[in-house]
C-alpha positions as CSV (number, residue, x, y, z in Angstrom):
1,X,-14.6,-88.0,54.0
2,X,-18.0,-88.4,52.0
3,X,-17.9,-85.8,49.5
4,X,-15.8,-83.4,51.1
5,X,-13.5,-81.4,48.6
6,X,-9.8,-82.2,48.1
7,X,-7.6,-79.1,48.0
8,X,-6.6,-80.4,44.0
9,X,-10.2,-81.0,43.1
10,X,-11.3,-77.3,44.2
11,X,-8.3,-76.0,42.2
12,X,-9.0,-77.4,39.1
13,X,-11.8,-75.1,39.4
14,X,-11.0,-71.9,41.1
15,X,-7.2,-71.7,39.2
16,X,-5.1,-72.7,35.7
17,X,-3.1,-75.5,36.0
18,X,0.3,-73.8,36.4
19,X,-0.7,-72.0,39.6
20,X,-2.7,-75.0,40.8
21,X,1.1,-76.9,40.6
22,X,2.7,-74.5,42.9
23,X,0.0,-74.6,45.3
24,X,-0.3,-78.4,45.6
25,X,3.4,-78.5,45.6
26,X,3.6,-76.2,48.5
27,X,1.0,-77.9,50.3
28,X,2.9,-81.2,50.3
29,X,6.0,-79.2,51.4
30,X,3.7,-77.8,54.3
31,X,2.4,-81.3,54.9
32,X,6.3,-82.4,56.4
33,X,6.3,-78.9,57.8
34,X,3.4,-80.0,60.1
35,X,4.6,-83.5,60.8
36,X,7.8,-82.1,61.5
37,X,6.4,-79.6,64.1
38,X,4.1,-82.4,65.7
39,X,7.2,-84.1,66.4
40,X,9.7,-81.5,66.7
41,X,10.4,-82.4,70.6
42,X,11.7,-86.1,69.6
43,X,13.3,-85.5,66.8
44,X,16.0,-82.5,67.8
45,X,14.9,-79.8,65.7
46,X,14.4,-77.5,68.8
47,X,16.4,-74.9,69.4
48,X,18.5,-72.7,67.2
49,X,21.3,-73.0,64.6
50,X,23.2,-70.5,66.4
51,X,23.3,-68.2,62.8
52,X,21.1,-65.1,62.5
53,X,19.1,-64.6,59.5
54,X,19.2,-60.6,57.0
55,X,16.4,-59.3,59.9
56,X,19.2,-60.3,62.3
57,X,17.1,-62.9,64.0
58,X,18.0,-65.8,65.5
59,X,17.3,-68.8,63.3
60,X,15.1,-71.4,64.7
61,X,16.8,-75.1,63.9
62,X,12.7,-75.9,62.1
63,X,12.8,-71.6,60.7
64,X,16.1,-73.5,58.1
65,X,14.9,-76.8,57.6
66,X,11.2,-75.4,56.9
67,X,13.0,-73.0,54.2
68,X,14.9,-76.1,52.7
69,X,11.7,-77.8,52.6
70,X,9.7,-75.4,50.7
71,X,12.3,-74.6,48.4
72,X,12.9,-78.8,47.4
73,X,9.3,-78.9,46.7
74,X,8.8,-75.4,44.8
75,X,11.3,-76.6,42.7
76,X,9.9,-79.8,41.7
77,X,6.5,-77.6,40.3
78,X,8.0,-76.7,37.9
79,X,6.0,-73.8,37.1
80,X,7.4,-72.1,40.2
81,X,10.0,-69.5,38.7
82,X,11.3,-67.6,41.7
83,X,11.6,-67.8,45.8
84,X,11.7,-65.1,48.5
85,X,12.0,-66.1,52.3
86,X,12.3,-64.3,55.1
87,X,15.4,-67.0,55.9
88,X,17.5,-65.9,52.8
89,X,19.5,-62.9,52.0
90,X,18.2,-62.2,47.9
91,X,15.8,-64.4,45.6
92,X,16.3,-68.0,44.5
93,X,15.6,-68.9,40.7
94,X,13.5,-72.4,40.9
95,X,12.2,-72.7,37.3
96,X,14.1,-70.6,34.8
97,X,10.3,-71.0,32.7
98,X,8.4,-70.8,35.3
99,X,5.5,-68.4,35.4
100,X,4.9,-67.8,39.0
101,X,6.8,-66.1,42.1
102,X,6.3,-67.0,45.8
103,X,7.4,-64.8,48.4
104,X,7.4,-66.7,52.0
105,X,7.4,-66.9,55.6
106,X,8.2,-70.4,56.2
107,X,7.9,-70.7,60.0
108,X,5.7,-67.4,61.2
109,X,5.9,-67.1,65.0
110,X,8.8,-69.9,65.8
111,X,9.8,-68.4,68.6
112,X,6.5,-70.3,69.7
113,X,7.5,-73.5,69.0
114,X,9.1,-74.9,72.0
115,X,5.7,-73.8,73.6
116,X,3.4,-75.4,71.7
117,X,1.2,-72.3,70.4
118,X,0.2,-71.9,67.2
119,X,3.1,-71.2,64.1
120,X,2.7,-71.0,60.6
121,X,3.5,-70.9,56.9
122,X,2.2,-67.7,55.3
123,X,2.8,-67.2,51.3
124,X,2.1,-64.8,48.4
125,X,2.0,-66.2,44.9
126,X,2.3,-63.5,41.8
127,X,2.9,-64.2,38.2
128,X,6.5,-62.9,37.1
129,X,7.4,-59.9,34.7
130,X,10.9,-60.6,33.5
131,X,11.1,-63.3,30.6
132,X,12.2,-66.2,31.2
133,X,15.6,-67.0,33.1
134,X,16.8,-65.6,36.4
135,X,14.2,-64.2,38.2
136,X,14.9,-60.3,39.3
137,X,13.9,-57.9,42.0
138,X,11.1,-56.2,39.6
139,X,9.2,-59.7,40.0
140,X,9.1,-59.6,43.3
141,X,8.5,-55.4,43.9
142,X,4.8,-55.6,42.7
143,X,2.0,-54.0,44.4
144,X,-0.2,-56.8,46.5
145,X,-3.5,-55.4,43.9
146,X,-1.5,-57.9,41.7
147,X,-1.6,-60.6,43.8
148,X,-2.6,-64.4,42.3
149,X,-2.8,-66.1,45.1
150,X,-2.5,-65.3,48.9
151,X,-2.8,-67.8,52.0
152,X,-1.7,-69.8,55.0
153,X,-0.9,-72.6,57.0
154,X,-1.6,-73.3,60.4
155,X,0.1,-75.5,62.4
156,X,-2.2,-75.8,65.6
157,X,-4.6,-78.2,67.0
158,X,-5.1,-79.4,63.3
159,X,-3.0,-78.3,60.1
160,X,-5.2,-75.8,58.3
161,X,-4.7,-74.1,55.2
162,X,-6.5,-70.5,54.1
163,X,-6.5,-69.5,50.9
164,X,-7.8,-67.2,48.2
165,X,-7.1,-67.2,44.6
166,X,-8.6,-63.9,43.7
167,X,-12.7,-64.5,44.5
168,X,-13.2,-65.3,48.0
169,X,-11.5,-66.9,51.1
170,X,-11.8,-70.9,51.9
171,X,-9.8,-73.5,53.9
172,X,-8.7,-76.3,54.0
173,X,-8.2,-79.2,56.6
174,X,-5.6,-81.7,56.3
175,X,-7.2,-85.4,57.2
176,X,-4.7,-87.2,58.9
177,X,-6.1,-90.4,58.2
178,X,-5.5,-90.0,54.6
179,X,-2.8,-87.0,54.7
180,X,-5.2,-85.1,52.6
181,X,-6.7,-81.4,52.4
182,X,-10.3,-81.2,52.5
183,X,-12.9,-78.0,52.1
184,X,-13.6,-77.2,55.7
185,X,-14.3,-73.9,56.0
186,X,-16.0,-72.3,52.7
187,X,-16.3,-68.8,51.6
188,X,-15.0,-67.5,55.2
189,X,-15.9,-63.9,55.7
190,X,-14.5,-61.4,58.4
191,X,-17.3,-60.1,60.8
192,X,-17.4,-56.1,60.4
193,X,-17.5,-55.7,64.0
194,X,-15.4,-57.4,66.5
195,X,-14.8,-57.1,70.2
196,X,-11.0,-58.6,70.1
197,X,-8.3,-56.8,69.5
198,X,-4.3,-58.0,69.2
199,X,-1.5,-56.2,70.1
200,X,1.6,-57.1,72.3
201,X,0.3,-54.4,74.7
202,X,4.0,-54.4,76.9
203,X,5.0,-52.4,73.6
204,X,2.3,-49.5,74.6
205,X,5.2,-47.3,76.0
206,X,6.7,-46.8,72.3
207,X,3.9,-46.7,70.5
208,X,2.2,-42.6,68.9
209,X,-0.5,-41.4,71.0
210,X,-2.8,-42.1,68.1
211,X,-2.3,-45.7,68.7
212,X,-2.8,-45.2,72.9
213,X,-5.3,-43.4,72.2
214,X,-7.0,-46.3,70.5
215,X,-6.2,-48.9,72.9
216,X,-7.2,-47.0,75.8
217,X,-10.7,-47.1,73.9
218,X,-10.4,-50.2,73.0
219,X,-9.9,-51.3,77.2
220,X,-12.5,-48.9,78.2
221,X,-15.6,-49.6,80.2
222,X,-18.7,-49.1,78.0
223,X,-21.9,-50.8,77.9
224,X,-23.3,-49.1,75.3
225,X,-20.4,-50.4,72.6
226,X,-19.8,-53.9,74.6
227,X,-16.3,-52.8,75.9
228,X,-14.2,-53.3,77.0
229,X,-12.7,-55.7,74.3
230,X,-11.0,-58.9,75.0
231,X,-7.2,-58.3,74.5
232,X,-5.6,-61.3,73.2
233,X,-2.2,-62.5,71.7
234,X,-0.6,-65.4,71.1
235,X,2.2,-64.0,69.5
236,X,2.6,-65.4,65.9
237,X,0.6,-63.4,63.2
238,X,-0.7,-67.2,61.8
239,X,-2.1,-67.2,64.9
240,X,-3.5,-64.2,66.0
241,X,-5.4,-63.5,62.5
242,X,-6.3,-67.1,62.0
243,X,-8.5,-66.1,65.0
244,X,-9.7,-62.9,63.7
245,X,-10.9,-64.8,60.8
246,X,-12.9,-66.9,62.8
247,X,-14.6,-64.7,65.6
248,X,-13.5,-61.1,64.0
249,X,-11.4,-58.2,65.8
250,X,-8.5,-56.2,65.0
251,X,-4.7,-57.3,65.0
252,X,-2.4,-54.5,65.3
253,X,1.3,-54.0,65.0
254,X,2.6,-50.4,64.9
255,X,5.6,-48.5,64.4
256,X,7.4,-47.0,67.0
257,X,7.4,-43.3,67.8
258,X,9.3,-41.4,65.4
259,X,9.9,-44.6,62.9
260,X,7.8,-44.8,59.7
261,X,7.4,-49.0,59.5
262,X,6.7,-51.4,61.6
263,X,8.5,-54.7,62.4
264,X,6.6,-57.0,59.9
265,X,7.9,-57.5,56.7
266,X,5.7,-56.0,53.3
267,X,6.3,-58.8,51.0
268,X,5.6,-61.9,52.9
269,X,4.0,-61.4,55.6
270,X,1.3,-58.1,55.0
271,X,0.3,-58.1,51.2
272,X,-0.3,-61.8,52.1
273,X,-2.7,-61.3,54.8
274,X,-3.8,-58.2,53.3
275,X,-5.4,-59.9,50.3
276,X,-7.0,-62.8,52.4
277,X,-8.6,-59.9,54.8
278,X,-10.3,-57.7,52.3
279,X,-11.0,-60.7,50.5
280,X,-13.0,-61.7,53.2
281,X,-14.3,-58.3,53.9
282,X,-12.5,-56.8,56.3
283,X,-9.6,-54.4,55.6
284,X,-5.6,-53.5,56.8
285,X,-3.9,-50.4,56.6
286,X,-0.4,-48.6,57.8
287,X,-2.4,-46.2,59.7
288,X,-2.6,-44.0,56.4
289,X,-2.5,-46.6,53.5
290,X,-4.6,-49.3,52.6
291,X,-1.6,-52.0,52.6
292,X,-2.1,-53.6,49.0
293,X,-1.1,-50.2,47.4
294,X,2.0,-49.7,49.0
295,X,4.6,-50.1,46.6
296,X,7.8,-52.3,47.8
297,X,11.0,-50.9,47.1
298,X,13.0,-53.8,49.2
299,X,12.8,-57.5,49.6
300,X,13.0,-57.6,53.2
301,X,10.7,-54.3,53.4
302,X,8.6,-53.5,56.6
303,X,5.6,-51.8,57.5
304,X,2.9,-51.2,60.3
305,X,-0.1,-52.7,60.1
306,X,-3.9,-52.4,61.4
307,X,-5.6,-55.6,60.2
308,X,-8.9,-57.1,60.4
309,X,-12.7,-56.2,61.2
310,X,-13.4,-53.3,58.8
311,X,-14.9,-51.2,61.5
312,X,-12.3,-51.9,64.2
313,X,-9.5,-51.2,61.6
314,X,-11.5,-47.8,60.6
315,X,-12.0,-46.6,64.2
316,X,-8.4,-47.3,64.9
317,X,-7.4,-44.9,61.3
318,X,-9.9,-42.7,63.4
319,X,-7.1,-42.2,66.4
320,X,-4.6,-42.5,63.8
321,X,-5.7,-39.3,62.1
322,X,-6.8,-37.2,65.7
């Protein structure tokens, strides 16, 4: 790879050394992750377990083994105190002197899998505020301003990680010739504009007329502004913002009329992506509340969510608020 940056090279710089173990020790877990999805249709992982998980989901067979992978290798950082998954019920204690807690989504969109699209890994990395020993809810119920560490993996045409430790956005591209992340994408910045937006539109039907209201503008015929906008969706919010990263846009999931949150979960999945975003210069909201200021009261919390493009995510609060 010439001079390319490894992943472990750039964190020496850009991180302290117990946060740089939990990230390279995720990583690797992430590494079987991908060879495991590469190969998940010869190796009888497709399918489900036949349990459901606390969203009352059904659990993928790769959604449990993904979990146990991440887990094994967390553990083995050392300096990873705590673990919160979308796949289990309360927190796991790692590290009982650990200084860091990961809340994770270890297989985003795996209801995709036996379709080839694009799934991922998406994590949140804070450091803990209980002393040492069990890890408690309190570590895990802190605002995403507090954030160490935000990214993800995708699992796609090639196994790409984003990631931002607190001053900027880069990623990461895993070599398969050596099994090695390199810098591949540096200081990755979210157009303001964006002519894409992401929404599973067969929802429309459920959704306040503040949001039709948007997507009806959004699908309108107007050569002055360049609409209407592509719609596109693939179905796995890895995917969908992964591509919002690259060519800008909006992803949007709403709450139903007459509910308060959404379907995607706070802790893993939105303060997550939330950081990256603005991060990168774009922005995400509930509609009424920039995201990483919403305080969690529970693990398995949800919200709504406007992500993306700063002005797309602003003309949507426009809607929001008419």
């Amino acid at each position: 790879m010439g001079n390319a940056i490894k992943l472990a090279s750039f964190l020496e710089t850009n991180s302290n050394i117990e946060l740089a173990k939990v990230i390279v020790s995720l990583a690797e877990g992430c590494k079987i992750i991908a060879r495991l999805v590469n190969n998940a249709g010869l190796t009888g992982i497709i399918g489900t377990t036949g349990d459901t998980n606390v969203q009352g989901e059904t659990v993928q067979k790769l959604d449990d083994l993904s979990n146990k992978i991440l887990m094994d290798y967390l553990r083995a950082s050392e300096t990873c105190a705590g673990y919160l998954s979308e796949e289990n019920e309360g927190t796991v204690t790692l590290n009982q002197n650990g200084r860091y807690i990961i809340s994770v989504d270890p297989l985003d969109g795996s209801a995709n899998i036996d379709i080839c699209a694009p799934i991922g890994t998406i994590f949140n990395l804070n450091q803990r505020i209980s002393a040492a020993g069990e890890v408690t809810h309190a570590d895990f119920f802190q605002q995403g301003t507090t954030t160490k560490c935000a990214g993800y993996f995708i699992y796609g045409s090639s196994t790409i990680l984003v990631l931002s430790t607190g001053n900027g956005v880069n990623g990461f591209t895993l070599n398969t010739e050596d099994n090695e992340f390199y810098l591949s994408h540096p200081s990755m910045k979210i157009s303001e504009n964006g002519k894409i937006y992401s929404l599973n539109q067969g929802n429309v039907g459920k959704f306040d007329e503040g949001v039709k209201n948007f997507i009806s503008f959004c699908s309108t015929v107007d050569k002055e502004t360049s609409r209407p906008y592509s719609l596109r969706y693939i179905g796995s919010m890895v995917g969908d913002l992964h591509r919002t990263f690259i060519k800008g846009g909006i992803f949007i999931y709403p709450a139903n009329k007459g509910e308060k949150k959404g379907k995607l979960r706070l802790l893993y999945e939105c303060i997550p992506m939330s950081f990256l975003t603005e991060q990168a210069g774009g922005k995400a909201t509930d509609g009424k509340n920039r995201i990483l200021e919403i305080q969690p009261t529970e693990l398995h919390e949800r919200t709504a969510i406007f992500i993306g493009s700063k002005n797309l995510v602003e003309k949507a609060e426009e809607f929001l608020r008419s």
